[in-house]
C-alpha positions as CSV (number, residue, x, y, z in Angstrom):
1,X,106.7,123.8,113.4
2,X,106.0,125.2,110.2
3,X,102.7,127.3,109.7
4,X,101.4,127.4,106.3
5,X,99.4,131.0,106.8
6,X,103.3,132.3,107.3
7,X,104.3,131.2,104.2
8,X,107.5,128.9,105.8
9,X,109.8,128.3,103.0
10,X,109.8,124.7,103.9
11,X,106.5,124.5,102.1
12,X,107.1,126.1,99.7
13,X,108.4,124.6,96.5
14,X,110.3,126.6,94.1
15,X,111.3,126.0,90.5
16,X,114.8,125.8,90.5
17,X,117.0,126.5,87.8
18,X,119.1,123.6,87.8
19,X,116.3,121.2,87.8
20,X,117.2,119.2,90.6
21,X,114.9,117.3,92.7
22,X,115.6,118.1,96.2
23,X,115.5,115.2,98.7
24,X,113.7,113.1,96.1
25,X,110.2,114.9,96.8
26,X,109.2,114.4,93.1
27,X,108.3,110.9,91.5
28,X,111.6,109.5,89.9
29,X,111.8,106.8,86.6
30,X,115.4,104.6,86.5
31,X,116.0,103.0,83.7
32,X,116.8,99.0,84.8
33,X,117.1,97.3,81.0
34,X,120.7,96.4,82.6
35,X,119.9,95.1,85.3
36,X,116.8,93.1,83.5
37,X,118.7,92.0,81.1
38,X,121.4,90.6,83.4
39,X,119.1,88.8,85.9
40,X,116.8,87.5,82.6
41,X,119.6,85.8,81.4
42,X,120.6,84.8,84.7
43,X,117.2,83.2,85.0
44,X,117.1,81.5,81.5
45,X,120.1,80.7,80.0
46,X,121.3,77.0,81.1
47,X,117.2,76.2,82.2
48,X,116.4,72.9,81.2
49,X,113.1,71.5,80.2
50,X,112.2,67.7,80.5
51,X,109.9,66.3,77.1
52,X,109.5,63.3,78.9
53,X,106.4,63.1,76.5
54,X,108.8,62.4,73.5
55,X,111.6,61.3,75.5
56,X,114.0,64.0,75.1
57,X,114.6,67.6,76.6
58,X,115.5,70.8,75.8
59,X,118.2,73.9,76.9
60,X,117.7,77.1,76.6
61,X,120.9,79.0,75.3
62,X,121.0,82.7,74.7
63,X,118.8,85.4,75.8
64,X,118.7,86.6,71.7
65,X,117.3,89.9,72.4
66,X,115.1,91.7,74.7
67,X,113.2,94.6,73.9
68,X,111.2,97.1,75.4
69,X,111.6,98.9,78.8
70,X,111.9,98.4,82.4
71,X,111.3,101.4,85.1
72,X,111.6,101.4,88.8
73,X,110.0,104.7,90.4
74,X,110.7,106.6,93.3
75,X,109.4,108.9,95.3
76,X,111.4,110.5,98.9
77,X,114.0,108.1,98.1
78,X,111.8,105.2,98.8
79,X,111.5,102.5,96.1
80,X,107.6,102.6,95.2
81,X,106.7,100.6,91.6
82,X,108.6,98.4,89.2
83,X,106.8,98.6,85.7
84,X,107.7,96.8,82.8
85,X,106.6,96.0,79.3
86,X,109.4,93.2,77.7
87,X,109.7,91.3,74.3
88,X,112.0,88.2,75.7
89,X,114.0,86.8,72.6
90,X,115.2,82.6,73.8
91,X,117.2,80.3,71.8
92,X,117.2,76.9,72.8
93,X,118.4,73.5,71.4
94,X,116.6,70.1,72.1
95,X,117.4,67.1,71.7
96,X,113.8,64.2,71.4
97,X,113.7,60.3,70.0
98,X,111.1,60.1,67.2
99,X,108.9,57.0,66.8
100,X,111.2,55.0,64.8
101,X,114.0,55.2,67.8
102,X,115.7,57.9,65.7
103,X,117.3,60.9,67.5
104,X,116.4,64.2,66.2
105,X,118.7,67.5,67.5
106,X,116.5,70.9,66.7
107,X,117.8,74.7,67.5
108,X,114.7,77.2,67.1
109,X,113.9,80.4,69.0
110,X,110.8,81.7,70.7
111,X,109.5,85.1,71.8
112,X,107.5,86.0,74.5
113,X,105.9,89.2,74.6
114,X,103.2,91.2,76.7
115,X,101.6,93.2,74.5
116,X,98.6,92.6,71.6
């Protein structure tokens, strides 16, 4: 086993030249907009929502933008947080009866966001 007082290189860590992070030891941040932005508009695009309180519904139809970042950190290899701080972007179309029995067809966006 390694014994500190000897000074075992295993304990040891060194600054290395090439900057690498041997074995994963240190904390690591990936980058997973891709990925986010992939299973976002997986999740949204096509979902329907029922008005049933006007008699219509609604679609949404594009993920219009997405801002912001998404991390997932690391440490020893081992998946350990997934932080994120997103500005979600939707279009959706809708399509509701009006008092009179008229129909009324409406395309609008709408942002959700989780900061101030």
């Amino acid at each position: 086993m390694a014994k500190w007082e000897d000074k075992d290189p295993k304990w040891i860590v060194q600054e290395r030249q090439d900057g690498s992070n041997v074995n994963g030891w240190h904390w690591e941040e990936k980058n997973q907009m891709g990925w986010s932005r992939q299973k976002l508009e997986e999740l949204f695009v096509g979902m329907l929502a029922d008005l049933s309180a006007v008699q219509g519904n609604a679609k949404v139809t594009l993920l219009k933008e997405l801002k912001g970042e998404a991390l997932l950190t690391t440490r020893k290899g081992k998946k350990r947080f997934a932080m994120y701080d997103l500005t979600i972007t939707l279009s959706w179309e809708g399509l509701w009866v009006e008092d009179d029995n008229k129909q009324v067809m409406g395309v609008a966006w709408v942002c959700v966001s989780t900061s101030a």
